[in-house]
N, C-alpha and C positions, 0 to 999 in steps of 0.2 A: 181148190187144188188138193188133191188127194197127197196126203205124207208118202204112204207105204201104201203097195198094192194089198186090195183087199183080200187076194187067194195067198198070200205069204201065212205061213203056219206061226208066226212069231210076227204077223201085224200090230197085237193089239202090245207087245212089247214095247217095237221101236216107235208107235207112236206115243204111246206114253212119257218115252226118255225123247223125242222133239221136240215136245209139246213142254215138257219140263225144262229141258238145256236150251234150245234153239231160240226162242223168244227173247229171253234173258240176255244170251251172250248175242245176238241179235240188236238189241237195245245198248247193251257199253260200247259197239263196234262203233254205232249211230254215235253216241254222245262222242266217241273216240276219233270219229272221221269229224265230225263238227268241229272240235278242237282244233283239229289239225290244219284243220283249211280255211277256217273263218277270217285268216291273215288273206285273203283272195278278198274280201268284202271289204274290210278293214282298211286296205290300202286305197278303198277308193277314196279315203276321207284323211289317212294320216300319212298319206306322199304330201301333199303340200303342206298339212303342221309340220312334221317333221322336215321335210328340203328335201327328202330321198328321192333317188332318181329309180328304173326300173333294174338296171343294173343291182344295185342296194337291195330291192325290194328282191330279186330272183337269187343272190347269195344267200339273205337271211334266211328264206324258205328254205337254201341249200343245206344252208347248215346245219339246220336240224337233221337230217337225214344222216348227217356227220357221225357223231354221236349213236344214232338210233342205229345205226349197220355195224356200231364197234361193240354195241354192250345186246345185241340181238343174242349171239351164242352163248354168253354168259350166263345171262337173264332162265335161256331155255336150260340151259345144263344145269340149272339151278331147281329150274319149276321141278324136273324130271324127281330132284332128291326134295325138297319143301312141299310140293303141291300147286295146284292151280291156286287155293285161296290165300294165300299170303300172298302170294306172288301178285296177285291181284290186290291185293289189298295195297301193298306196296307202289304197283305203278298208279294205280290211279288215283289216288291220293292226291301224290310228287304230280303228274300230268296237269290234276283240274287246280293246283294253288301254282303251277307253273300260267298256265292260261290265262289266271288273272292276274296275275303278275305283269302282263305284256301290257295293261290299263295302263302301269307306271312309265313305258319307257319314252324319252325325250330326244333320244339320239340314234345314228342308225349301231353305234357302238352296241350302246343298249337292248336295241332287238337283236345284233348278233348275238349277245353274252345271253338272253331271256329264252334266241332258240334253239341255242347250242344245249344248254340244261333241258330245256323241255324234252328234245330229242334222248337224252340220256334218261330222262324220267319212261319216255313212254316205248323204250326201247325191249321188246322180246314179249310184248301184246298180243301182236298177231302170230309167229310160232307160237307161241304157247298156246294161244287155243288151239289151233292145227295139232299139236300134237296131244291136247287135252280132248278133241273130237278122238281120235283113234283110240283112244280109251273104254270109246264108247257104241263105236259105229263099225259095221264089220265094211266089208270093201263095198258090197253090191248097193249100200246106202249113202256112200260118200259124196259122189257126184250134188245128188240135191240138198244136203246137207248144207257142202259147204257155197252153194247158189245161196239157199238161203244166209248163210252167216254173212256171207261176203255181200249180204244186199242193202249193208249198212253203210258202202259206201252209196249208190243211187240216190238210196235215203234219206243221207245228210245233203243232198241238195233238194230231196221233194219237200223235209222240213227244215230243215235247217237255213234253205235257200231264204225261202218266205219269212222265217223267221229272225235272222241277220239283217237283213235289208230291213225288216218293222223296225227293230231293235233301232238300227243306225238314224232312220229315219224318224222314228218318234220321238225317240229319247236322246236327240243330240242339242245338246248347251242345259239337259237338264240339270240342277244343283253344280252349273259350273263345270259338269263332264260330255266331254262331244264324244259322237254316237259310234265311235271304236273303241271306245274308253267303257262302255255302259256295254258291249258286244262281247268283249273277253272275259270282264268280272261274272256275265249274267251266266255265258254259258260256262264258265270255268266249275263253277259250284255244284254243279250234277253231277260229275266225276268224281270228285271228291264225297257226298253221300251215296253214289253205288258201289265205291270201293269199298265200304263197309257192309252194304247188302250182299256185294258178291261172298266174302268171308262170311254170311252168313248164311245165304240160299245155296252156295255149290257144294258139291262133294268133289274130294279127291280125286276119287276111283270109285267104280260099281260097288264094290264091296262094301263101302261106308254110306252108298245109299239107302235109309229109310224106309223112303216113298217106294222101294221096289222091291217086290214080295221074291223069296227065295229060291221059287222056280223060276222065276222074271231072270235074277241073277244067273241062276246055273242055264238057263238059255242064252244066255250074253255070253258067257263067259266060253259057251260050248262053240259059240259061231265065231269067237274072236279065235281059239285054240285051232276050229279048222282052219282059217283065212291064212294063221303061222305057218299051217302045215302045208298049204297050198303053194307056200312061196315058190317062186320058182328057184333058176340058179343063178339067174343076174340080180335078184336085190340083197342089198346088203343089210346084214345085219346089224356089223359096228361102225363107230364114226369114224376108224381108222382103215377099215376094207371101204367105206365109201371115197375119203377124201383121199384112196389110190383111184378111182375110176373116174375117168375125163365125161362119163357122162352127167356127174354132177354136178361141173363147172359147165358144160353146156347149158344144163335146167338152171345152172345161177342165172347167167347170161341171157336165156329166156328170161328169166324174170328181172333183169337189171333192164330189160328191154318193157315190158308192159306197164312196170312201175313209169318210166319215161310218158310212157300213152297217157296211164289214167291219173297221173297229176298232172300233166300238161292240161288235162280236161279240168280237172278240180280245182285248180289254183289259177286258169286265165279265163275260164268262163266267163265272168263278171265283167271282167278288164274286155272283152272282144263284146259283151252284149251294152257295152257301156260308149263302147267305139262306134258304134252304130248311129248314136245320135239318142239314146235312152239317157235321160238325168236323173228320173225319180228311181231312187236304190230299192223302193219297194215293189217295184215292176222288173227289175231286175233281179232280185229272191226270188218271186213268184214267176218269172221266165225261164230261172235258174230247175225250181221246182218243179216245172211242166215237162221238162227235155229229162230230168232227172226219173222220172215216173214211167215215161214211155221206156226207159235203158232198165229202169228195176224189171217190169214184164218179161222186155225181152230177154234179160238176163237168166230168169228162171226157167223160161221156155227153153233156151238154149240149155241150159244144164239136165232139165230134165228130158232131153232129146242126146242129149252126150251119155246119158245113163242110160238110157232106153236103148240104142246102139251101142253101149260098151267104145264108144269112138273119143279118142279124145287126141289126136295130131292134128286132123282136119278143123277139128271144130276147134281149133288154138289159130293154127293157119288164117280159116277164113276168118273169125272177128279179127284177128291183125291187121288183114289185107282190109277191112274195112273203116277199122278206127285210121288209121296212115293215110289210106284214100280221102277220109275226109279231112284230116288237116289238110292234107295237098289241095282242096276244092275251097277252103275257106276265102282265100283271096278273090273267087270270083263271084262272092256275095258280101266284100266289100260294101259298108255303111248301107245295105240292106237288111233291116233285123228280121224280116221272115225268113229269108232264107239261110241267116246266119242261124236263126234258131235250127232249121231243119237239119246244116247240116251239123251244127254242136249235136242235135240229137242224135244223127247218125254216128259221130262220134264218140260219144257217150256210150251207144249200144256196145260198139265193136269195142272198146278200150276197159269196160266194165265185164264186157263178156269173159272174153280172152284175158281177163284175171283171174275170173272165178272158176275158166277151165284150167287155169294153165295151175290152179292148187292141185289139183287131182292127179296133176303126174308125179311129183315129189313124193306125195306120200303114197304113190301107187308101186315106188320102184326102192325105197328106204321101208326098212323096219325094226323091229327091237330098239335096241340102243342107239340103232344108225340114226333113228329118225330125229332122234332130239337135236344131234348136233348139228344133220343133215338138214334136216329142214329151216335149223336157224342161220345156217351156212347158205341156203340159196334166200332165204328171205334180206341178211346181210348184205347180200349184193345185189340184190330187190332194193333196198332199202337207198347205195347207191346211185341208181339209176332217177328214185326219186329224189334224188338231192342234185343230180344232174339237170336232169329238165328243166326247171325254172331258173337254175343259172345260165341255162346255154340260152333259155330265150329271153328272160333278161337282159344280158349280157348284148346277144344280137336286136334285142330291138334299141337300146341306147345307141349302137355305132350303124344300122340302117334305118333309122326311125318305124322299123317294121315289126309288127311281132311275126307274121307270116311267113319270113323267113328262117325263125328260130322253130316252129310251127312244124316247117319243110324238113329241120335238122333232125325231129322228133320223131317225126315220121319213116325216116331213114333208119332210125336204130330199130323202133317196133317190125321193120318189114327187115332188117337184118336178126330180130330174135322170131320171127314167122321164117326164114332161112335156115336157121340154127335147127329147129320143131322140126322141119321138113326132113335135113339131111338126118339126123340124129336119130332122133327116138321113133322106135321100131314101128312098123307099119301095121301091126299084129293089134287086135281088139285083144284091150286086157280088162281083168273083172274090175279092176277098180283098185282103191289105194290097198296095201297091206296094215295090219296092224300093227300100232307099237305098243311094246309089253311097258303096261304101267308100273312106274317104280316105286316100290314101297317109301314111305313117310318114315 
């Protein structure tokens, strides 16, 4: 897959700084989605140690979200004066001894208080890279950019899937710990030694890069200064001309809406390929992993097709209308795993997609100063929406013994945020995100 097109006069630039950034922040996304979701595997072995019922199981997931939507703005308004690398240094740290932490807990008291903290540790992760890409990347690169970053969620079910289910299954009653117990500790600890590689392999800002020779930089810097200039007259440049204009609370709303989609996919996958009549956990990672792989593809194809057109209202719309469509189909492959697999995958694509498009509007229509607040202001209420999900199907699969109707609820809000994209944001092919001006250290 080609980075950059080859006839761009500054290819051999920005492939450079992908090839440098992209991978890296790539890989903590991965360890950072594994984290977060590895309680979806987890539960298939500590609902019955512990008593917990699904209800239990779909707050505690909630409640991390709790936390992680209050200290998102903070965290960003922070990175903007500290830097990317402390601020990394800082969450993931707190996130991977938060992770193992969850080995200890006995009660469902326990998991609420282990993920109410986690969420506050791993809070203003994903704005901060968003707005640490813009530092980097002018508009017409964004699109595929953030396909690739964001394709650490797919990921952490194409390894992490396989890899939680071995964990649970090989090593459960080992030295006395059963295999959710040996899940949390094992992956907790890679977060914790990247948060010190990151403080050590990032930069700032362009200007403290090294590795990039000084015409390298006055070309960056020459394409980020047009992209300011280009702005039009609807983005905003401060967080206080953004949080007058109602089109930012729609973009929240969009994303309190997808967030909904792609943890309902991340957090009951396991639980719906488990229902089917599947026991061995390790055929469940590795089914987890296959559905996961075919959504990372299509993910990149669609982004680098949303770049290629300059389209990005449609290309939000249609994954919507396809991840909803297939929760609404779940029920009629009912305790069939082929076909639950097929339509988890088609799942997977539309709910995975219509994430990775739906970043490119935020920071297509925010810039300068707007974007720090702005962008951790629509991820906060992103962040919401995934604390929603798995309470509201929790919740309804306890009092209808169904998840499929909580499934249906889920479905309803992502085609009310595909509603939202439709009436709202303009119909006009735009270049891509704006920049935000990096704030000195």
């Amino acid at each position: 897959m080609k980075l950059v097109a080859d006839d761009a006069p500054e290819a051999a630039v920005y492939r450079r700084i992908i090839l440098r950034l992209i991978p890296f922040l790539l890989l903590l996304y991965l360890i950072c989605y594994i984290d977060r979701v590895n309680i979806g595997f987890a539960k298939l072995q500590f609902m019955d140690d512990l008593g917990l019922n699904e209800a239990q199981y779909g707050l505690a997931t909630g409640l991390f979200f709790v936390t992680y939507s209050l200290f998102d703005i903070p965290s960003n308004l922070m990175l903007a004066r500290i830097g990317v690398r402390k601020t990394l240094l800082r969450i993931m740290i707190a996130w991977g001894l938060l992770t193992a932490a969850q080995m200890f807990i006995q009660s469902a008291g326990h998991l609420y208080l282990v993920r109410i903290l986690f969420g506050a540790a791993e809070a203003g992760f994903i704005p901060g890279i968003m707005l640490y890409l813009t530092y980097w990347f002018p508009n017409r690169y964004r699109g595929r950019v953030v396909s690739l970053f964001l394709m650490g969620v797919p990921l952490s079910g194409i390894i992490g899937g396989p890899i939680s289910g071995t964990i649970m299954q090989g090593l459960n009653d080992v030295w006395g710990l059963r295999g959710w117990q040996w899940l949390f500790l094992l992956e907790g600890v890679p977060a914790v030694i990247l948060g010190f590689v990151a403080y050590w392999y990032l930069d700032d800002k362009p200007s403290d890069a090294r590795w990039l020779a000084q015409t390298d930089k006055a070309q960056l810097e020459s394409d980020l200064r047009e992209d300011r200039a280009r702005g039009g007259p609807g983005e905003k440049h401060s967080f206080a001309e953004a949080l007058r204009d109602p089109l930012l609370y729609a973009m929240a709303f969009m994303n309190f809406a997808v967030n909904c989609g792609t943890n309902a996919v991340s957090f009951w996958t396991p639980t719906l390929l488990k229902g089917t009549g599947l026991t061995n956990l390790g055929t469940i990672g590795w089914l987890t992993g296959g559905l996961s792989a075919v959504s990372a593809v299509a993910m990149i194809l669609i982004g680098r097709n949303s770049d290629r057109t300059l389209e990005r209202r449609w290309h939000f719309a249609a994954c919507g209308v396809l991840g909803a469509g297939a929760f609404l189909c779940l029920p009629l492959a009912a305790g069939d795993t082929a076909a639950t697999v097929v339509i988890l995958t088609l799942a997977a694509i539309g709910n995975f997609s219509v994430f990775s498009i739906y970043w490119t509007i935020p920071t297509s229509y925010l810039k300068g100063r707007g974007a720090a607040g702005g962008i951790a202001l629509a991820s906060m209420v992103g962040a919401m929406g995934s604390g929603v999900s798995p309470t509201i199907i929790g919740y309804l699969r306890v009092q209808t013994g169904s998840l499929y109707v909580g499934l249906a609820a889920v479905a309803a809000i992502v085609l009310a945020g595909v509603a939202t994209a439709l009436l709202t944001l303009p119909s006009r092919r735009v270049a891509g995100p704006i920049v935000a001006d990096p704030v000195s250290t």
